[in-house]
C-alpha positions in Angstrom: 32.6 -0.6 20.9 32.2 -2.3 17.5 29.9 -2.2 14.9 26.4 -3.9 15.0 25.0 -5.5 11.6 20.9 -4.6 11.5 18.4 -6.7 10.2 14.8 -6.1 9.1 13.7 -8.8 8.1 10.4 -8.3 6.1 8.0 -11.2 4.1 9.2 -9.2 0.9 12.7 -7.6 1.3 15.0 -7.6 4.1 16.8 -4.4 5.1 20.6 -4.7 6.2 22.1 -1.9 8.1 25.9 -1.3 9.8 25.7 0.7 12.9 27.8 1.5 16.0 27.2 3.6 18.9 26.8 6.9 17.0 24.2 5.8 14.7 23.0 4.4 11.5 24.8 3.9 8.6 24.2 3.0 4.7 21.0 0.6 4.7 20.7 -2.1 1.9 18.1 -4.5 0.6 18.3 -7.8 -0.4 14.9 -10.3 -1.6 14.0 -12.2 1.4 14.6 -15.8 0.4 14.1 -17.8 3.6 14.8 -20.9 1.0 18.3 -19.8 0.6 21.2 -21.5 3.4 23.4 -19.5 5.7 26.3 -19.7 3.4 24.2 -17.7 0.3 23.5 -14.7 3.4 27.0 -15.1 4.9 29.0 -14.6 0.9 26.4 -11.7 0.3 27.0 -10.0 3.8 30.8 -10.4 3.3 30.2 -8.3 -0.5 28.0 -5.4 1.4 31.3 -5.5 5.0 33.7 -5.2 1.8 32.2 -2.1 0.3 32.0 -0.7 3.6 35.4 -1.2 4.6 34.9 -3.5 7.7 36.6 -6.9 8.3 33.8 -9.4 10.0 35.5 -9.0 13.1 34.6 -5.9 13.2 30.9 -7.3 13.7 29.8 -7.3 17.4 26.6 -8.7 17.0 23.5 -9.1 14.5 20.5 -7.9 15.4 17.3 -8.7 14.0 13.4 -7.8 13.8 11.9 -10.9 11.8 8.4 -11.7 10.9 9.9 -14.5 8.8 10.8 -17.6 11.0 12.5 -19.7 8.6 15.3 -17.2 7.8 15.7 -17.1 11.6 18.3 -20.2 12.1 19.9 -18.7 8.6 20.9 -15.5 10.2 22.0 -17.6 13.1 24.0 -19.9 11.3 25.3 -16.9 9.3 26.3 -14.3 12.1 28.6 -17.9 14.0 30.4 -19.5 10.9 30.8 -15.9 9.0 31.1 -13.0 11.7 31.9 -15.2 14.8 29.1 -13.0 16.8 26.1 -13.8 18.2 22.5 -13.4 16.3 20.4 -11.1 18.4 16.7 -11.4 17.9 14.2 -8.1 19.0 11.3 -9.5 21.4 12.9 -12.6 22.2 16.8 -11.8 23.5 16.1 -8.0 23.1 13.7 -6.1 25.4 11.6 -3.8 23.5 10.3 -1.5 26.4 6.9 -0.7 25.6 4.0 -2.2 27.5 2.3 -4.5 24.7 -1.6 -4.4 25.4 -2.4 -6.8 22.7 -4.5 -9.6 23.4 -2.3 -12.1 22.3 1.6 -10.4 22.5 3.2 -12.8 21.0 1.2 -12.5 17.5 3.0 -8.8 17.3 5.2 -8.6 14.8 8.7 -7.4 16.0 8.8 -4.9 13.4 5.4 -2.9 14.4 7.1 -3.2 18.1 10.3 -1.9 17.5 8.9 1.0 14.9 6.6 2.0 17.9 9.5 2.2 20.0 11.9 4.3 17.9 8.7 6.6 17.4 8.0 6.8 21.1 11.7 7.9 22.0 12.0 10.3 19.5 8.2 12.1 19.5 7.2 13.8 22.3 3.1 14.0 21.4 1.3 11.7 23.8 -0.8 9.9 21.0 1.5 8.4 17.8 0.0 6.2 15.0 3.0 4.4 13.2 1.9 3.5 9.3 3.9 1.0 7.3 3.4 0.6 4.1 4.9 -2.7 3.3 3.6 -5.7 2.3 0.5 -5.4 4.5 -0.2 -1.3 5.0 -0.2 -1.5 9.1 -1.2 1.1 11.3 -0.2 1.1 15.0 -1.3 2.9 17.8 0.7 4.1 20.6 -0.3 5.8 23.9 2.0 6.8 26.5 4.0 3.9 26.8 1.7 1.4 25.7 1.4 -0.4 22.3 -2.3 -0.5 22.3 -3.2 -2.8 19.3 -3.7 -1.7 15.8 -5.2 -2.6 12.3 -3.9 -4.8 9.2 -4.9 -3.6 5.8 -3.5 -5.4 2.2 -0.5 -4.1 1.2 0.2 -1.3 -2.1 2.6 -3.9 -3.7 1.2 -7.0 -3.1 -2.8 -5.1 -4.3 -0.7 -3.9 -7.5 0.4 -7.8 -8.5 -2.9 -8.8 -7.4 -4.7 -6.9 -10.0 -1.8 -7.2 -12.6 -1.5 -10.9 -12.5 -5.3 -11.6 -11.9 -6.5 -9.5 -14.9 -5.6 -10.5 -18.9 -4.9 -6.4 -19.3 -3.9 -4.5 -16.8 -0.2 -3.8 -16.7 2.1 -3.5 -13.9 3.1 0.2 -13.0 5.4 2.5 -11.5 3.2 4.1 -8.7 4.3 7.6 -10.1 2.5 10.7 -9.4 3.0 13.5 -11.2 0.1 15.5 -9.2 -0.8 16.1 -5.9 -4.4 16.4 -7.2 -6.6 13.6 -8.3 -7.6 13.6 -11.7 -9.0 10.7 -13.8 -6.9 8.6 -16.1 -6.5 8.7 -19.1 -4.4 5.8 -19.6 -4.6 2.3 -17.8 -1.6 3.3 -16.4 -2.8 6.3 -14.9 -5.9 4.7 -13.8 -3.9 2.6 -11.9 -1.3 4.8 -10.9 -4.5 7.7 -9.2 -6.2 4.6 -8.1 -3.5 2.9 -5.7 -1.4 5.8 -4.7 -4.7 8.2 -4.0 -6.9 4.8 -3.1 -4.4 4.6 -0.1 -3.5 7.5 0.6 -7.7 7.8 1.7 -7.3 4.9 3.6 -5.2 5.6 5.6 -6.5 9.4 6.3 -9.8 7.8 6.7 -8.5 5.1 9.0 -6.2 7.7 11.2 -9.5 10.2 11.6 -11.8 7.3 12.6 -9.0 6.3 14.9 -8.6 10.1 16.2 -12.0 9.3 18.0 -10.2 7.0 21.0 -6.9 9.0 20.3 -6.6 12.6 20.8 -4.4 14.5 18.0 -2.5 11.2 17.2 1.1 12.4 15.7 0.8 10.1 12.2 4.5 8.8 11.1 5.2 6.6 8.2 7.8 4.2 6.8 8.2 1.5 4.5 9.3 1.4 0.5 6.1 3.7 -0.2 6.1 6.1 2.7 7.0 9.1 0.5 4.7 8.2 -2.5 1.7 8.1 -0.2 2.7 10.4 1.5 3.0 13.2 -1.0 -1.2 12.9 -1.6 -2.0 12.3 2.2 -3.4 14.5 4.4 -2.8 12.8 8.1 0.9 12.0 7.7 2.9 13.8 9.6 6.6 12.7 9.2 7.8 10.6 7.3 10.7 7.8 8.7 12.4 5.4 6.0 14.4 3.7 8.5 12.4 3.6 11.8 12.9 0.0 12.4 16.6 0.4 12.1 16.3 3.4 14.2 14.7 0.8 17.1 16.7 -1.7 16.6 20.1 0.3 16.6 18.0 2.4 20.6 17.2 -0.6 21.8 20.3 -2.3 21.6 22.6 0.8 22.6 20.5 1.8 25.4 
């Protein structure tokens, strides 16, 4: 079998991944420019196969978990004139196999699906809650087999340009914490820095106990660019995943 080019395609950054039947391999990130054309994707995914070592023939197919339509036909247009392989889209030409309770399926992202489905084949707690802190901070709950809905909460990036290009003085920051304990700033940058990582980090805790209520002992994993970072002051989380939409994308395909 060949290799398999991984997608997760995100409103702020899209994740790139080579895989084959044994697992996951080196993960990259590129700005999600749905403005850009097939060509600009298909020259940068030729630079990322030359650093790996792989000719595009190598490429069986792409597949991809987008919550960005317009980069859709890109990708498309990119995997035929560049790989000669077919685009493979999760939800749409790949089952996800997970009963989806939602009220309205097709408004899931394919991201929160396919996280939920890496989570379910590899935990064995009955109960999972599946945080990603990306640009929204989502929080999915999964019982059994079913996706049973979840909730949508603002994002740590997009909150910290919010407040950084709203305000005349507050500066963009790092998100670094060199404490597990809250203390108060004593800097703007600290302020900031206690106030976002500690702010969400109690969010989410509070969020996961209220939730507890209809879920008994949820297992709480996290992923995302800020997983660790909130992760370090929280007190739900219970593992932390960087790549758990790969990790779907990569079972679902294989299996």
């Amino acid at each position: 079998m060949g290799k398999i080019l991984l997608f997760d395609a995100g409103n702020t950054n899209t994740n790139i991944c080579l895989a084959d039947d044994t697992g996951l391999g080196e993960s990259y990130t590129l700005p999600t420019r749905p403005a850009n054309t097939g060509d600009d994707w298909g020259l940068k995914i030729e630079a990322i196969l030359a650093r790996e070592g792989v000719t595009p023939g190598d490429i069986e197919a792409c597949v991809i978990s987008s919550v960005v339509p317009p980069l859709d036909p890109l990708i498309t247009r990119m995997a035929g004139r560049f790989l000669g392989c077919d685009a493979i889209f999760a939800g749409r030409d790949l089952n996800i196999d997970l009963d989806n309770e939602y009220a309205r399926p097709e408004q899931v992202g394919a991201d929160i699906l396919v996280g939920c489905l890496s989570a379910r084949l590899t935990c064995d707690a009955e109960n999972i809650i599946v945080i990603d802190f990306g640009t929204a901070t989502t929080l999915a709950c999964v019982m059994g087999t079913a996706f049973k809905g979840g909730l949508i909460c603002p994002g740590v990036l997009s909150s910290t340009f919010s407040l950084s290009g709203g305000t005349a003085k507050l500066p963009t920051v790092d998100l670094a914490i060199t404490s597990n304990t809250l203390s108060w700033g004593k800097t703007t940058e600290e302020c900031l820095n206690q106030g976002l990582v500690f702010g969400f980090a109690s969010m989410v805790d509070g969020l996961v106990e209220k939730l507890s209520v209809q879920m008994d002992d949820p297992f709480v994993i996290t992923t995302g660019g800020l997983a660790e970072k909130i992760a370090q002051v929280s007190t739900t989380i219970d593992e932390i995943r960087p790549d758990l939409v790969m990790e779907g994308l990569w079972m679902a395909y294989y299996n």
